[in-house]
C-alpha positions in Angstrom: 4.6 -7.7 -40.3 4.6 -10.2 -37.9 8.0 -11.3 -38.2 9.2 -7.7 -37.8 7.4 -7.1 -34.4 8.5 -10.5 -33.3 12.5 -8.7 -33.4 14.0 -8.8 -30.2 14.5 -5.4 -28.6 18.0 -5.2 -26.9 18.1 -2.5 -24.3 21.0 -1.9 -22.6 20.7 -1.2 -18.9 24.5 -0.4 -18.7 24.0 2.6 -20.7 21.7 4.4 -18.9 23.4 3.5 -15.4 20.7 1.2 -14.3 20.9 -1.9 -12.1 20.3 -4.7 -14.3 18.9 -6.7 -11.0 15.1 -6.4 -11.4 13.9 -7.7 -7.7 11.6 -10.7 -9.2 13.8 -12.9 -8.1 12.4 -12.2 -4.4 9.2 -12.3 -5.8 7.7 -15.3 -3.5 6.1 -18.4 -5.7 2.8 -18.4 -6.5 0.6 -21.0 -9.2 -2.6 -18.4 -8.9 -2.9 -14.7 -10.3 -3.0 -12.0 -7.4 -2.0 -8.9 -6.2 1.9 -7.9 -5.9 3.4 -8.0 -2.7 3.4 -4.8 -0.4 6.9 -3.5 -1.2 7.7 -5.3 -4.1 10.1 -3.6 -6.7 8.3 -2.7 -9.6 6.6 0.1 -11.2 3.1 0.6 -9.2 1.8 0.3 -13.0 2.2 -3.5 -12.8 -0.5 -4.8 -10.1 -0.7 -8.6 -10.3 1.4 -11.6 -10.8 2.0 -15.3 -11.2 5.1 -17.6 -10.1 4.7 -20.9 -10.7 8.2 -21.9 -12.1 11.0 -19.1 -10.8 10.3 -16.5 -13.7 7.6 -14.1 -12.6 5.3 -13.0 -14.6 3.8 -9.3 -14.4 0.4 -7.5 -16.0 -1.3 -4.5 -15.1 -4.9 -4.4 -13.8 -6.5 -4.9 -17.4 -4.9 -7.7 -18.3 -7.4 -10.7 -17.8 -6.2 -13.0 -14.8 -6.4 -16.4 -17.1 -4.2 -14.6 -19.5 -1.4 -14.9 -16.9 -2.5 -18.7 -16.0 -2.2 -19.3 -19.3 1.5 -17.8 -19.6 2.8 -19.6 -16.8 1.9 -22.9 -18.3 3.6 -22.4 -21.2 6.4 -21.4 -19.7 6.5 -24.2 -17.6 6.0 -26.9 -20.9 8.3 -24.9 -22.7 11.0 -25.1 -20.0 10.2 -29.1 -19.6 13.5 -30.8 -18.6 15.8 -27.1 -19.0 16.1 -26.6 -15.2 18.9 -25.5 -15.3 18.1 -22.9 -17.9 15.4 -21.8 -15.4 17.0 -21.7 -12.0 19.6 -19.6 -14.0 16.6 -16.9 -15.3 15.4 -16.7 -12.0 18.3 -16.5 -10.3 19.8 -13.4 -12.2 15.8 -11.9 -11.6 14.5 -12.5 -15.2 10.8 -11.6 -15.8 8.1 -11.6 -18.1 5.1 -9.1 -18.4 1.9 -8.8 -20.7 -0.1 -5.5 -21.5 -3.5 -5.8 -22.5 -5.2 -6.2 -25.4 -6.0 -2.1 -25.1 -2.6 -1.2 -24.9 0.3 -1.6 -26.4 4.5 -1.5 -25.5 4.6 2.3 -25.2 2.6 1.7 -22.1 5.6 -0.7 -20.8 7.3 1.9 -17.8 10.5 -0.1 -19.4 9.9 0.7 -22.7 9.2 4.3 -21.7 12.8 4.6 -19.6 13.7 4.0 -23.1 12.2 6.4 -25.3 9.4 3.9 -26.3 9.9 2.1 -30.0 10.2 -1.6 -30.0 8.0 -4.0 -31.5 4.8 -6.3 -30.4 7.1 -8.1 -28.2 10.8 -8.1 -27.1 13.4 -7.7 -24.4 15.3 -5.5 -22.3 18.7 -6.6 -21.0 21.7 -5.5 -18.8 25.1 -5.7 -19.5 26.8 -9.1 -20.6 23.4 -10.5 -21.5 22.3 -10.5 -17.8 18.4 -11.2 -18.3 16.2 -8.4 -16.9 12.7 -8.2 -18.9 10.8 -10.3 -21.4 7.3 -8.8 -22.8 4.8 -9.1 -25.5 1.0 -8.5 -25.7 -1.8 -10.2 -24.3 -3.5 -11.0 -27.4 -1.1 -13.3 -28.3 -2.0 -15.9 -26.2 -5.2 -15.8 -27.3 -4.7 -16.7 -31.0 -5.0 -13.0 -31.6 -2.8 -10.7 -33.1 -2.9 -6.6 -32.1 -5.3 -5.8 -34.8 -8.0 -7.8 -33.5 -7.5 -10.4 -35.9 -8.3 -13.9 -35.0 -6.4 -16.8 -36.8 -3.3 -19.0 -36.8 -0.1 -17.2 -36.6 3.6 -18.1 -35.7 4.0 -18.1 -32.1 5.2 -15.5 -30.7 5.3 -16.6 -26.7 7.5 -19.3 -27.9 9.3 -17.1 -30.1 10.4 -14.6 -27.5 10.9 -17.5 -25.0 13.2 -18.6 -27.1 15.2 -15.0 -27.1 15.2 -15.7 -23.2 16.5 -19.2 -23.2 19.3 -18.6 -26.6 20.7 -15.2 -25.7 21.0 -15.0 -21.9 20.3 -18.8 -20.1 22.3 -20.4 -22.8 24.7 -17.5 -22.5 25.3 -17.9 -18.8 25.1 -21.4 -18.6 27.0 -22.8 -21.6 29.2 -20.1 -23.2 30.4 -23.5 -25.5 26.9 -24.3 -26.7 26.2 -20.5 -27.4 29.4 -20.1 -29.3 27.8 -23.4 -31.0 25.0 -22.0 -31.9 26.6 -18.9 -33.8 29.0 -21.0 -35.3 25.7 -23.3 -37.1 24.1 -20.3 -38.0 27.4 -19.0 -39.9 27.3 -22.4 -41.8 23.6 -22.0 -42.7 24.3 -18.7 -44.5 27.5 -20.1 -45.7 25.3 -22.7 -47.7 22.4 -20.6 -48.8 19.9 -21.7 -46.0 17.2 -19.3 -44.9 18.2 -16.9 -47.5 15.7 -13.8 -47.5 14.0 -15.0 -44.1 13.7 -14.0 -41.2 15.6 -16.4 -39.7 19.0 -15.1 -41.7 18.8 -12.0 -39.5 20.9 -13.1 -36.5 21.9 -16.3 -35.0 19.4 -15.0 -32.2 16.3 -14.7 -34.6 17.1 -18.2 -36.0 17.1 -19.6 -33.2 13.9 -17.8 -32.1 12.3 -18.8 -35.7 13.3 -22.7 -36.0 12.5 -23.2 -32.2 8.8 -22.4 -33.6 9.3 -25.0 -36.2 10.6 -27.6 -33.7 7.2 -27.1 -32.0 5.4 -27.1 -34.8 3.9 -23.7 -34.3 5.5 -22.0 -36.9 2.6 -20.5 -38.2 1.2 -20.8 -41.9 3.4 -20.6 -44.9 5.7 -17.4 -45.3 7.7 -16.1 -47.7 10.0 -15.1 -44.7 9.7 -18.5 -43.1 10.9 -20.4 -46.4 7.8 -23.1 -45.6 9.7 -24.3 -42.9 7.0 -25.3 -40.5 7.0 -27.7 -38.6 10.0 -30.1 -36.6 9.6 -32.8 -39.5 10.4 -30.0 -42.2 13.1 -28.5 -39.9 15.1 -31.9 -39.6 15.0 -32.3 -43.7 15.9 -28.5 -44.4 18.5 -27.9 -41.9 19.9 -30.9 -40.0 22.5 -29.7 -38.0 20.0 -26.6 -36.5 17.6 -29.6 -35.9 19.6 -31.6 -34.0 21.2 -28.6 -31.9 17.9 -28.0 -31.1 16.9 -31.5 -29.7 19.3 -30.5 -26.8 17.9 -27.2 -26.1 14.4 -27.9 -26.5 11.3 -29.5 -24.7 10.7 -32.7 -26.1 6.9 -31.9 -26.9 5.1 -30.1 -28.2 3.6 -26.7 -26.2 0.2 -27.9 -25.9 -1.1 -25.2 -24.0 -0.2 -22.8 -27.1 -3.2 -21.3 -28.8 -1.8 -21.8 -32.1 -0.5 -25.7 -31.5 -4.4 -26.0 -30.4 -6.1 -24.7 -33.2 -3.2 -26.0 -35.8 -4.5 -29.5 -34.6 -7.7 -28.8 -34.8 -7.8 -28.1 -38.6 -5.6 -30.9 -39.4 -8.1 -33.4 -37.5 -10.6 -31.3 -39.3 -8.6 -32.0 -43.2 -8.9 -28.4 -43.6 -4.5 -28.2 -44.0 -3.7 -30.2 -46.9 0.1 -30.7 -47.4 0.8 -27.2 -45.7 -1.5 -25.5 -48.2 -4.9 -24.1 -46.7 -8.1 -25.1 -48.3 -10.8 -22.9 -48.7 -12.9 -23.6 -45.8 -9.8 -22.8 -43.6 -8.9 -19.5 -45.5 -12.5 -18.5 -44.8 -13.0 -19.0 -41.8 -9.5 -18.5 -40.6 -11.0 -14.3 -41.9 -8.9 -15.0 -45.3 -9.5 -12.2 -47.5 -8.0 -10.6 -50.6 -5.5 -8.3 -49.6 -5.1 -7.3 -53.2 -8.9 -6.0 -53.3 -10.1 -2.3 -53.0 -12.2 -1.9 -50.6 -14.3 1.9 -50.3 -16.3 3.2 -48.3 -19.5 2.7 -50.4 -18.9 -1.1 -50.0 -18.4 -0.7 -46.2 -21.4 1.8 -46.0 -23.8 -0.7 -48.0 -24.0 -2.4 -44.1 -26.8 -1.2 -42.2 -26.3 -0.1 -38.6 -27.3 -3.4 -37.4 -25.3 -5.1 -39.6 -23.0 -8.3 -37.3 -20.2 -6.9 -39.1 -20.9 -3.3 -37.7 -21.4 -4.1 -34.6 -18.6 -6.3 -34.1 -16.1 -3.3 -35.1 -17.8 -0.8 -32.9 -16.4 -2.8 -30.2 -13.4 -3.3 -31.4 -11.3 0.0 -30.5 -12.1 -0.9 -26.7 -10.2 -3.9 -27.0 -7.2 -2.8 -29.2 -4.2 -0.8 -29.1 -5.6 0.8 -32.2 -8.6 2.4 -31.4 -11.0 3.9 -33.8 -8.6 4.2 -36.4 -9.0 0.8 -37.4 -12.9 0.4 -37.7 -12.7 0.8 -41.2 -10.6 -1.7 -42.2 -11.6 -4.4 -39.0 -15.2 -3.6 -41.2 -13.6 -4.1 -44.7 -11.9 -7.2 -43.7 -14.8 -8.7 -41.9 -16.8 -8.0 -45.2 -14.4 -9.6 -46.9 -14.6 -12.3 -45.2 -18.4 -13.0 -46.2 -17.6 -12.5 -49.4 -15.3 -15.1 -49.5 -17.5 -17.5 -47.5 -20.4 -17.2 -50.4 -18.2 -17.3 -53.0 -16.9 -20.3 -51.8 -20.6 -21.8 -50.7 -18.9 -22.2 -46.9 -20.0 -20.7 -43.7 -20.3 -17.3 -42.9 -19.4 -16.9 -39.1 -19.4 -12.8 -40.1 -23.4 -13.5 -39.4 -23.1 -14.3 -35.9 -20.3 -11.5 -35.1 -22.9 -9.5 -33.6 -23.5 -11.5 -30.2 -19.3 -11.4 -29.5 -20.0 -7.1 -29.5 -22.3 -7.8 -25.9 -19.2 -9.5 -23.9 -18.2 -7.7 -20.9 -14.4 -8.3 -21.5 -12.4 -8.2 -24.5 -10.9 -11.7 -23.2 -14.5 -12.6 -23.8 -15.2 -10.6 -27.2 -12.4 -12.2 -28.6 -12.9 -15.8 -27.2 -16.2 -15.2 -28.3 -15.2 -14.3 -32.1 -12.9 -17.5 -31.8 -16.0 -19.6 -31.1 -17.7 -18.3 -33.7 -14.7 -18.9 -36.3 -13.2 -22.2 -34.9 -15.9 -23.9 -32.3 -15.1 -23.5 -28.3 -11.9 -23.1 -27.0 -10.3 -24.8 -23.5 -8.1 -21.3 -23.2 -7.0 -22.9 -19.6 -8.0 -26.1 -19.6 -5.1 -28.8 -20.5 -6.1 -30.7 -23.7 
């Protein structure tokens, strides 16, 4: 599922008889959230902004203001030493946007010129790969995915990043390197790498997919990521991607990523053994059986007061799913304590019920990370 929203959406501009020139490039720089400019060239839906590094990015009102503070620092590590990359997005007006945790990509006015569609996160370009638009959901950043679901995932801001720097700076820049690039990715599926991954979709998507692995934020082991997780593993499996990559690619690591965060934390913690999960992480990562059945007696055993109930009555509020999803945000969370006293290890489910009181869903989710993983610098560099 993941790796299926994480496609990039191609939308050509050129067909519908658009400009592909977006306007953020006269968007003035700016290292704090606030208000767009009087006059500025965007959809009224979109009312704030950050600029710290040439690339705008956009939100509207509900997404929350560290969100995009967080964003623009990962941009800026991620871009580390690719300036000229850069200067080329934000020359040709590239941006980035975020919607909330409440809405989803159908709420994009971009995505609407469109017909809707699209996945979690993607882009929408002009002709000859001239970059326009970049977006993906809030939650994201916050070690979140768009169920409400709080654990450690591949990255998805670096994925999409990655879509921006591989198929229009690279393009613009180094028409050589690009043709490179495609020429690698032929030879990978030549020899049998990546076979029934992800990453075999496109020369785009494995680049997308092993940049994640060169950060080591790859996520947890996939069927569709062939175990490939980290820069270590990426060198071994496929040396010639690896070293491509070394040239197109930040030297460190994106410390400012949710998921590099908490992947460090649980290896300082021992809780990642060799790439395989123990069960302290599967239970409090909200591990469950997915195999299970789970009915609504075993859900309605909970009284009203329950953490678990509580927790999920808030939950619609603060995702793009809304109340159809209470059932199963309940069943998993019950699963969840099941697992914990099968397994004789904490059961964060009992202290769900405080996260339900936060004002914000940036703070009902940081709040449920808390709980699962211990406090979280969101902003703060580590």
């Amino acid at each position: 599922m993941m790796r299926t929203a994480a496609a990039v959406v191609v939308l050509s501009f050129a067909a519908a008889g658009c400009s592909p020139r977006s306007g953020a490039d006269s968007l003035p720089r700016s290292e704090e959230p606030g208000e767009l400019p009087e006059g500025a060239q965007f959809d009224p839906w979109y009312t704030q902004y950050i600029n710290g590094h040439g690339v705008p990015i956009l939100a509207p009102a509900e997404v929350e203001p560290q969100s995009l503070e967080l964003a623009d620092a990962i941009v800026g590590q991620f871009f580390t030493g690719l300036d000229d990359a850069l200067d080329t997005l934000a020359d040709r007006g590239a941006y980035i946007s975020f919607y909330a945790a409440s809405q989803d990509q159908n709420d994009l006015p971009e995505v609407q010129a469109f017909g809707g569609g699209g996945g979690w996160g993607g882009s929408v370009t002009g002709a000859d790969r001239e970059p326009v638009h970049m977006y993906m959901g809030e939650s994201f950043l916050w070690c979140t995915n768009p169920y409400g679901g709080v654990g450690f995932y591949a990255d998805l801001v670096v994925h999409e990043l990655s879509h921006l720097l591989q198929n229009h700076a690279m393009y613009q820049t180094d028409r050589d390197a690009f043709d490179e690039w495609g020429a690698l990715y032929d030879d990978a599926m030549a020899a049998g790498r990546w076979q029934d991954t992800y990453a075999a979709t496109n020369p785009e998507e494995i680049f997308a997919e092993t940049a994640e692995a060169f950060h080591d934020d790859a996520g947890r082991p996939d069927p569709q990521n062939n175990g490939v997780l980290t820069r270590a593993l990426l060198e071994d499996y496929d040396p010639g991607v690896a070293d491509f990559l070394e040239d197109w690619m930040a030297a460190g690591p994106i410390t400012r990523s949710c998921e590099w965060r908490l992947r460090q934390q649980e290896l300082d913690s021992g809780n990642i053994l060799d790439g395989a999960r123990s069960l302290p992480w599967l239970a409090a990562e909200g591990g469950y059986d997915s195999d299970a059945t789970w009915t609504e007696t075993t859900v309605g055993e909970m009284q009203a007061d329950d953490p678990i109930r509580q927790w999920c009555a808030r939950y619609p509020a603060c995702s793009q799913w809304a109340e159809v999803e209470v059932p199963i945000c309940e069943a998993e969370a019950l699963g969840d304590r099941i697992q914990a006293m099968d397994g004789d290890v904490p059961d964060y489910t009992l202290t769900l019920g405080a996260c339900a009181q936060a004002p914000t869903c940036f703070e009902y989710l940081d709040c449920r990370y808390s709980v699962q993983y211990g406090p979280h610098p969101w902003t703060d560099d580590p």
